[in-house]
C-alpha positions in Angstrom: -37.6 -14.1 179.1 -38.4 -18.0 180.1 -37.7 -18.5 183.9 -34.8 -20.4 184.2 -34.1 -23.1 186.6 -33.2 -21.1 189.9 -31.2 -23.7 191.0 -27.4 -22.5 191.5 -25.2 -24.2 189.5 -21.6 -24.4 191.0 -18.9 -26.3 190.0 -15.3 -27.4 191.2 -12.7 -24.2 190.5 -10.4 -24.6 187.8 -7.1 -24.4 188.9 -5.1 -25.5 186.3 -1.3 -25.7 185.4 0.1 -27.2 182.6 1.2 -30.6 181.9 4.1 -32.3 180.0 2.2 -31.7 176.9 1.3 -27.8 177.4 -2.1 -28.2 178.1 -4.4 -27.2 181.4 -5.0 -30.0 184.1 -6.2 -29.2 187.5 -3.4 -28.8 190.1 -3.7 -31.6 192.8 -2.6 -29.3 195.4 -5.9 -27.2 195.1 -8.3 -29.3 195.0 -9.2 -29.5 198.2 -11.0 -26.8 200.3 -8.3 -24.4 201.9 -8.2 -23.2 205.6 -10.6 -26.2 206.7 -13.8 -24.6 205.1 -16.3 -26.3 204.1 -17.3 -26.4 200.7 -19.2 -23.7 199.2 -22.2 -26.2 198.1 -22.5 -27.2 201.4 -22.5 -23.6 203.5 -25.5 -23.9 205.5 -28.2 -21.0 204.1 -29.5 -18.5 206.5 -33.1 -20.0 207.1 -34.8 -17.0 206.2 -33.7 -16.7 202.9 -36.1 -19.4 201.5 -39.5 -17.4 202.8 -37.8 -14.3 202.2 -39.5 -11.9 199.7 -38.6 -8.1 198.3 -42.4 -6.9 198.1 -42.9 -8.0 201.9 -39.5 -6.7 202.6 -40.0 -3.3 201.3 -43.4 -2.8 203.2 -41.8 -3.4 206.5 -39.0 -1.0 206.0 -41.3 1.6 204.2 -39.1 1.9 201.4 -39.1 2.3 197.5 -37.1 -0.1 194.5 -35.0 2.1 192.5 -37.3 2.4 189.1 -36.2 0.0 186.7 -36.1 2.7 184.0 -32.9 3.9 186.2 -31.0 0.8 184.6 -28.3 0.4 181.4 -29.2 -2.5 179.0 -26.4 -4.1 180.9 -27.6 -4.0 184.7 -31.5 -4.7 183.5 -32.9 -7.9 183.1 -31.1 -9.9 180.4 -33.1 -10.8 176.9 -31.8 -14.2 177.3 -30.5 -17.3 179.5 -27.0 -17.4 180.3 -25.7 -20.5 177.5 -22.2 -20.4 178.7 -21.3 -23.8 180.6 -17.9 -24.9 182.7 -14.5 -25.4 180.9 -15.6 -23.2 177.6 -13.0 -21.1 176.5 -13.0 -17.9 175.1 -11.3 -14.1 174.9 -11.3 -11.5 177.1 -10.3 -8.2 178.9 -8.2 -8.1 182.2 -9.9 -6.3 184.4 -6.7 -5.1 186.1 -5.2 -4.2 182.5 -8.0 -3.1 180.7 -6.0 -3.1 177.0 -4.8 -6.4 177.5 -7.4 -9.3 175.6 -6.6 -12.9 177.2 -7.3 -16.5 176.6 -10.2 -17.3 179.1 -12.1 -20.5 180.6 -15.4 -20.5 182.7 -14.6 -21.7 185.7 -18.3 -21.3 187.6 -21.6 -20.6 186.0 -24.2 -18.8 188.7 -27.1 -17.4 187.4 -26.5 -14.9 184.5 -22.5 -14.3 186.1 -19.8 -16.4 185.3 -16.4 -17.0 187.1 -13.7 -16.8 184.3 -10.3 -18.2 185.2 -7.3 -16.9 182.9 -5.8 -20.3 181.7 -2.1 -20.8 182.8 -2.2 -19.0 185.6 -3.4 -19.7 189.3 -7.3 -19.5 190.3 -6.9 -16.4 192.6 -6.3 -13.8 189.4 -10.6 -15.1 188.5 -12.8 -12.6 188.1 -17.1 -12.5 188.4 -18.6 -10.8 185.1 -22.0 -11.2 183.6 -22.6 -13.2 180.4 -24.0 -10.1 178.5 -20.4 -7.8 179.5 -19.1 -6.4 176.3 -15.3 -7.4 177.9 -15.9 -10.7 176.4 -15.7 -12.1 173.0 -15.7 -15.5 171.1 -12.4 -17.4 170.0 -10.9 -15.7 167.2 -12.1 -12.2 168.0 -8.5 -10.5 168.4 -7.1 -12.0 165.2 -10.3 -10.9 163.3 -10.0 -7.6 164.8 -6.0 -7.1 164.8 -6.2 -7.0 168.6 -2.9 -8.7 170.1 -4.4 -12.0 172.4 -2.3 -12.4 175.5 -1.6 -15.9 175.2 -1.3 -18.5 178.4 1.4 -18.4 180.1 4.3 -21.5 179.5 2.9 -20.6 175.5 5.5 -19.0 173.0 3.2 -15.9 171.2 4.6 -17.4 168.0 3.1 -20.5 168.2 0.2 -20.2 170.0 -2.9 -21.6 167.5 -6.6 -21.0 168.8 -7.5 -24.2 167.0 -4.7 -26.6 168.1 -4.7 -25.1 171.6 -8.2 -26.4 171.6 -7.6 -29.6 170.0 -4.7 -31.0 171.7 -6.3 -30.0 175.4 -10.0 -31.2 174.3 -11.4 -28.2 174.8 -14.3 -26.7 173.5 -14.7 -22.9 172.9 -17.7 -20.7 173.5 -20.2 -20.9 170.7 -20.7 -16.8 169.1 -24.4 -17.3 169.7 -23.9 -16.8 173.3 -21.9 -13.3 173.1 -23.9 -10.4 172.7 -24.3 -8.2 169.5 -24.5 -4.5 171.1 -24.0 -3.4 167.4 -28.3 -1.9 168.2 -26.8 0.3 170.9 -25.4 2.2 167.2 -22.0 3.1 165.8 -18.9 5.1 167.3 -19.7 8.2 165.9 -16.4 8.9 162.9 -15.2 11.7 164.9 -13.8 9.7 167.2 -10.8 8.3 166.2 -8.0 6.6 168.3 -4.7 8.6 169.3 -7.3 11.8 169.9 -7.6 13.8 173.1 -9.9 15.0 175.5 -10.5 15.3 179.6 -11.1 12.3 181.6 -11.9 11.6 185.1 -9.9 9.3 186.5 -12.1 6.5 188.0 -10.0 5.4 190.5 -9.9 8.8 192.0 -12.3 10.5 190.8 -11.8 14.3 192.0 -9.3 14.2 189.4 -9.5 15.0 185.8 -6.7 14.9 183.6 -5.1 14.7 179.7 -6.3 11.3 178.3 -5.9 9.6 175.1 -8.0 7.2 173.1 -6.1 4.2 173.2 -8.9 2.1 171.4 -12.4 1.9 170.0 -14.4 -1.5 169.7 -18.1 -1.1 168.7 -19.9 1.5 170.5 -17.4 2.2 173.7 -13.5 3.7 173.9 -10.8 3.1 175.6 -9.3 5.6 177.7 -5.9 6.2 178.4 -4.3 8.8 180.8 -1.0 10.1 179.5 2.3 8.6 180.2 0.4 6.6 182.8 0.3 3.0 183.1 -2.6 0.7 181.4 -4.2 -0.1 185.5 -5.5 3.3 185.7 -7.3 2.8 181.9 -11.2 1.9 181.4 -13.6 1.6 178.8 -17.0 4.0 178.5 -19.8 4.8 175.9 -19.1 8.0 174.2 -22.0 9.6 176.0 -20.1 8.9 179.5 -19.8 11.6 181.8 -16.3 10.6 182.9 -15.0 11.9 179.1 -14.6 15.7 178.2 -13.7 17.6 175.3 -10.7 19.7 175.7 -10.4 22.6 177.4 -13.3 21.7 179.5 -11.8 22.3 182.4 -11.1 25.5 181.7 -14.2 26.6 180.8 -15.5 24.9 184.0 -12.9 26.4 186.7 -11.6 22.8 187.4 -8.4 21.2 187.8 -6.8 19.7 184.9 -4.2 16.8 185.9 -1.0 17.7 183.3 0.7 13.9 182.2 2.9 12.9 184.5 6.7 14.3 184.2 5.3 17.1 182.5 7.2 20.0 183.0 5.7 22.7 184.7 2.4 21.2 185.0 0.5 24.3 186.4 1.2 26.0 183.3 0.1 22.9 180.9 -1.4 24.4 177.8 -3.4 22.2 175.3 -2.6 24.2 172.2 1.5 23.8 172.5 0.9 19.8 173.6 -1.2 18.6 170.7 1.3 20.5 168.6 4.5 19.0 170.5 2.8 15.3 170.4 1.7 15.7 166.7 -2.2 14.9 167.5 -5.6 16.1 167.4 -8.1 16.9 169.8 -11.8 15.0 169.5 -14.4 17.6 168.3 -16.2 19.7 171.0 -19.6 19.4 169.0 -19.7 15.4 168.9 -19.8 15.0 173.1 -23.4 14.4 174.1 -23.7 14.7 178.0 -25.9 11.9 179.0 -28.7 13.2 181.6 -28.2 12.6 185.2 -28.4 8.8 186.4 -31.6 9.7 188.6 -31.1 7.3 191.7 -31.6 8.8 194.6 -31.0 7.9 198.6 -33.0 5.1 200.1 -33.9 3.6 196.8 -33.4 -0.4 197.4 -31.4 -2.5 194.8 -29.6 -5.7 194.5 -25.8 -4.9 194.4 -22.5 -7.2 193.6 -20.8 -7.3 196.9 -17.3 -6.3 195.8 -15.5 -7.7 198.9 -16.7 -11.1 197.8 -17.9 -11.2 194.4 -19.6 -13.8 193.9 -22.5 -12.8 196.1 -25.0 -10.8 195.4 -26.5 -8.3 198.2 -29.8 -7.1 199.3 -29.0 -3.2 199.4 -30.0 0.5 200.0 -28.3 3.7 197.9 -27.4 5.9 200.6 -25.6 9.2 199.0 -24.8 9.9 195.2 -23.2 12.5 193.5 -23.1 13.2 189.9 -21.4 9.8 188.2 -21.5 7.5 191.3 -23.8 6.5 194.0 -23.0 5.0 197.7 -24.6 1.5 198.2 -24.9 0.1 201.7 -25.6 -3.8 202.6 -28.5 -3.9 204.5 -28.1 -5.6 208.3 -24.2 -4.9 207.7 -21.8 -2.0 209.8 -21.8 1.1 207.7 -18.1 0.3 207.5 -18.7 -1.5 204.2 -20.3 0.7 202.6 -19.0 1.7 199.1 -19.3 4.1 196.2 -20.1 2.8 192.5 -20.3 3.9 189.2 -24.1 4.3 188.1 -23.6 2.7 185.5 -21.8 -0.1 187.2 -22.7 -3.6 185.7 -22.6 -4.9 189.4 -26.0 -3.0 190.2 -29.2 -3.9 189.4 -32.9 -3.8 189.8 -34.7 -5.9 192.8 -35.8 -9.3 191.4 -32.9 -9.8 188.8 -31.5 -12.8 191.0 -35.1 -14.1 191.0 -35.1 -13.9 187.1 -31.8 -15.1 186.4 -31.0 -17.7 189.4 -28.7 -16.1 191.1 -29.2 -16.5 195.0 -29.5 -13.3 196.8 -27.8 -12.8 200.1 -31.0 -11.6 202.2 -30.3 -8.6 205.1 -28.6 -10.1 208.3 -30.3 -11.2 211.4 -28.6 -12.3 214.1 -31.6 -14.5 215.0 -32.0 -15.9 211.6 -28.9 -17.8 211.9 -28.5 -21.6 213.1 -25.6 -23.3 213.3 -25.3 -27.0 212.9 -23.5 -29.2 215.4 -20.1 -29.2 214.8 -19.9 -26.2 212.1 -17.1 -24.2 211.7 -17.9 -20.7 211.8 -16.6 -17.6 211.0 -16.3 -14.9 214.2 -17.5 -12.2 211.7 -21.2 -11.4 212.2 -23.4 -11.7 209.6 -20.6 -14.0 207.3 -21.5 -17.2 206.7 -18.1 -18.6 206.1 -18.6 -17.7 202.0 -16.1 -16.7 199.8 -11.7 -15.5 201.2 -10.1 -12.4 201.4 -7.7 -14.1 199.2 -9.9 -14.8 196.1 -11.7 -18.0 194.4 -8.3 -20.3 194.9 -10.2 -20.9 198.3 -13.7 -22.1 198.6 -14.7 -20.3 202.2 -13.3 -19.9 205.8 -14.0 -20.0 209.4 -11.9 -17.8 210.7 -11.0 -13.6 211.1 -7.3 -14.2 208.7 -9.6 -15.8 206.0 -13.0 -13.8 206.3 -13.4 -10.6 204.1 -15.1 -8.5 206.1 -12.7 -8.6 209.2 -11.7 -5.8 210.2 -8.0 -7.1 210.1 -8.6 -7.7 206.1 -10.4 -4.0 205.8 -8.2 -2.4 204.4 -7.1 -5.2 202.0 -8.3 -5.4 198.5 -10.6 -8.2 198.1 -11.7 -8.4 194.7 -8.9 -9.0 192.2 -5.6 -10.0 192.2 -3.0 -8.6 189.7 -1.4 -11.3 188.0 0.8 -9.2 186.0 2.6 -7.6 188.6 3.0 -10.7 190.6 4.4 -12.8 187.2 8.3 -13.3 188.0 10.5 -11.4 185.7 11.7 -14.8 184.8 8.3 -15.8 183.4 8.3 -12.4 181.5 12.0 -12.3 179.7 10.1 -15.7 178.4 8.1 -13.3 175.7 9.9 -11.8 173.5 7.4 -9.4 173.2 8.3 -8.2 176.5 11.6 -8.1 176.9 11.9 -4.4 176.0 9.9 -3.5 178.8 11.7 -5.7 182.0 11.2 -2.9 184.4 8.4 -0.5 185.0 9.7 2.5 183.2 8.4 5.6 180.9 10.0 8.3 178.8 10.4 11.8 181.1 9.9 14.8 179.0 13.5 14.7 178.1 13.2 11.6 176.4 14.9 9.6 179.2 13.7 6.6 180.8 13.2 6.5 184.6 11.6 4.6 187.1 7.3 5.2 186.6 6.1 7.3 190.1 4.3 4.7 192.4 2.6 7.4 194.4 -1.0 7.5 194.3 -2.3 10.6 191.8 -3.5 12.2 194.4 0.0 13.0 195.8 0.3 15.0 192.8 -2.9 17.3 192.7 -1.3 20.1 194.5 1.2 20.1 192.1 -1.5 21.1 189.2 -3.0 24.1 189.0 -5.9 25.5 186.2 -4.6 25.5 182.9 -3.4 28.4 180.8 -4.4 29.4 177.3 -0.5 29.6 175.8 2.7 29.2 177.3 6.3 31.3 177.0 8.5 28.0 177.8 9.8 26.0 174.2 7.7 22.8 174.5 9.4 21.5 170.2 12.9 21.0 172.6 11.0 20.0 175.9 9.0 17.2 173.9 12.0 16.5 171.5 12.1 12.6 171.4 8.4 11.6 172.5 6.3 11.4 169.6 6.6 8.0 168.4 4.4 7.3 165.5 2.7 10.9 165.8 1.5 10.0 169.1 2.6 10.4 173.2 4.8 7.7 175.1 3.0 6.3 177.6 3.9 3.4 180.1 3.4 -0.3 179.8 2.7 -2.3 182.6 5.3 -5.7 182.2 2.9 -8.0 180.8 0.6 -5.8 179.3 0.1 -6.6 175.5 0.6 -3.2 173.3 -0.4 -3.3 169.6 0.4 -0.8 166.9 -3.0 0.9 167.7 -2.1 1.6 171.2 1.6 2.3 169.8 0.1 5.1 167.7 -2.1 6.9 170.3 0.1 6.4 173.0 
């Protein structure tokens, strides 16, 4: 790969509205720098970080780089330079709602990462990603692939036009060249097929594994969907993933399995008498392929996104690990950020990549390292330079504790992405008529009734769910009466959240 200019390219954040005319114009209210930071460009660097160098780094500290072998295609070193530039448009996955496909714009280019900004909506929903992430895709992708595109918001879905959008704002969409083709990574094997089932983990907590659906297939990963849950709790894998299970795994494993919520009786859940009652098929035992373990191991030193502030990348030491995950820690930081991470996390990856690719690496902290200019605003947090705001990329840095995201007032508070969805008025949603069968958060119970969906965490519900049985003595054809809708099971919708007739089927 040609070394690329390692100077950081930043660029104003694009907060937009719309105008008069529907189309995105910067919001004069957020232009400026909020809470009296300065702006990011001009954060003074820790001095260090210029002579600063891994090799000499990992002689003083006696300690070994996690082998590059160690890395996915997507965490290595990229084939190519990052193309994309400011104000290009293209489509995209929510990260909050991962089956909902959005009209995005690049807001910042750093690097190989890019800041995308959901157009119609305010700059604190933006989200860091890397320019090779298979969650992206050119303009036109969701029509070619009957995908439904969540259109920007003040647009009817009926007369939303890719190519006049583009005209009548002047904008320019992201060429295809710059997308990657991961069709070399091979084909979704034929036995998988969407509205099949299997055992997932749950990510967000992963102790728990539980019935799960696949909602969608695009190229070589799936989508998966845990039953009559909503869409936030949904994420996309590789076939190979150890987070998906045939069925009855769990059983033949002395785990847990997590029955769909509302299920009655869920410590009696049998798998024969619910693929029968929902009308759909298991995915083959014989075509799951256990991929072999992810090999990092404690003290290995890597360069890790640091999800409290995104757009920074850290200097970093894996600290624990377990079978799917591993525990990064920030070196110089308090052990109280410390985090776990998927191994196969995109946010990971070897030491040197921000070398390669541009991207300024945040060096350990040293309280000595630091100088302040004369009259700097600084932020009370040690080891924060004043980068980045617990409330997202509508503000450009911060000098004090409310601001900073690592306080410890702001511990506890998620840093990293906003949910625009759930914050969207109900106003702005009765405005799409593709959502006004769903104005509150609701499901079907096994009765066929809607109620109000269970807030609770999942893990309120784990005692609840006991190991599975192989067959059951309650009627499950009068319990499940109702809930197959188009040979498939019911499963809630966040408002918002864009549901097509292959999500209809296997949900």
């Amino acid at each position: 790969m040609k070394q690329p200019n390692r100077k950081r390219k930043l660029s104003m954040d694009s907060k937009e509205h719309l105008n008069q005319d529907g189309c995105l114009e910067q919001a004069e209210e957020e232009k400026k720098p909020r809470d009296g930071a300065t702006p990011l460009s001009h954060v003074p660097s820790v001095a260090a970080q210029e002579a600063w160098s891994w090799e000499q780094y990992l002689t003083e500290q006696k300690a070994i780089a996690a082998p590059v072998e160690l890395f996915s295609k997507d965490q290595s070193f990229p084939e190519h330079e990052n193309g994309f530039q400011v104000g290009m448009r293209l489509e995209g996955i929510d990260p909050r709602h991962p089956s909902v496909f959005c009209v995005l714009s690049v807001a910042e280019v750093c690097g190989y990462r890019l800041r995308l900004h959901f157009d119609g909506y305010l700059s604190c929903y933006d989200f860091w990603t890397n320019a090779g992430s298979p969650d992206i895709h050119p303009v036109g992708w969701c029509e070619k692939t009957k995908h439904e595109l969540h259109i920007p918001k003040g647009y009817r879905k009926d007369k939303f036009v890719w190519m006049d959008y583009l005209k009548a704002c002047k904008l320019q969409n992201a060429p295809k060249k710059l997308f990657r083709n991961r069709s070399s990574n091979g084909p979704m094997p034929k036995e998988f097929q969407v509205g099949m089932k299997l055992e997932a983990v749950d990510r967000k907590n992963p102790s728990l594994v539980c019935v799960a659906t696949i909602a969608d297939i695009v190229e070589d990963r799936l989508l998966v969907h845990f039953d009559n849950w909503d869409d936030s709790y949904d994420y996309w894998c590789d076939v190979n993933s150890p987070y998906v299970q045939p069925v009855g795994w769990c059983q033949e494993n002395g785990r847990t399995l997590i029955a769909p919520q509302g299920y009655p009786d869920p410590e009696n859940f049998s798998w024969t008498e619910y693929l029968e009652a929902t009308q759909t098929n298991a995915v083959p035992a014989k075509v799951f392929k256990m991929r072999p373990p992810h090999g990092f191991l404690p003290s290995m030193r890597l360069e890790a996104v640091d999800r409290r502030n995104p757009r920074l990348i850290r200097v970093a030491t894996v600290i624990d690990v377990d079978e799917q995950r591993l525990k990064v820690h920030f070196d110089g930081w308090d052990h109280k950020y410390d985090y776990w991470m998927d191994a196969d996390s995109p946010d990971i990856h070897p030491i040197g990549w921000c070398d390669i690719t541009g991207h300024p690496l945040e060096v350990p902290y040293r309280a000595n390292d630091v100088k302040i200019l004369p009259g700097q605003a600084v932020c009370p947090t040690p080891g924060c330079r004043g980068i980045g705001h617990i409330r997202g990329p509508r503000y450009s840095g911060h000098h004090s504790a409310f601001g900073c995201p690592y306080s410890d007032m702001n511990l506890k508070k998620e840093a990293t992405l906003h949910d625009r969805l759930r914050e969207q008025t109900q106003a702005n949603l009765e405005s799409d008529s593709s959502h006004s069968r769903s104005k509150n958060l609701c499901s079907l119970n096994f009765n066929g009734k809607h109620e109000k969906v269970n807030s609770q965490p999942r893990l309120v519900q784990q005692a609840k769910c006991l190991k599975i049985k192989g067959k059951e003595d309650i009627d499950l054809d009068n319990l499940f009466r109702g809930l197959s809708v188009a040979g498939g099971w019911v499963g809630c919708r966040l408002p918002g959240a864009s549901s097509s007739s292959r999500q209809h089927e296997s949900h």
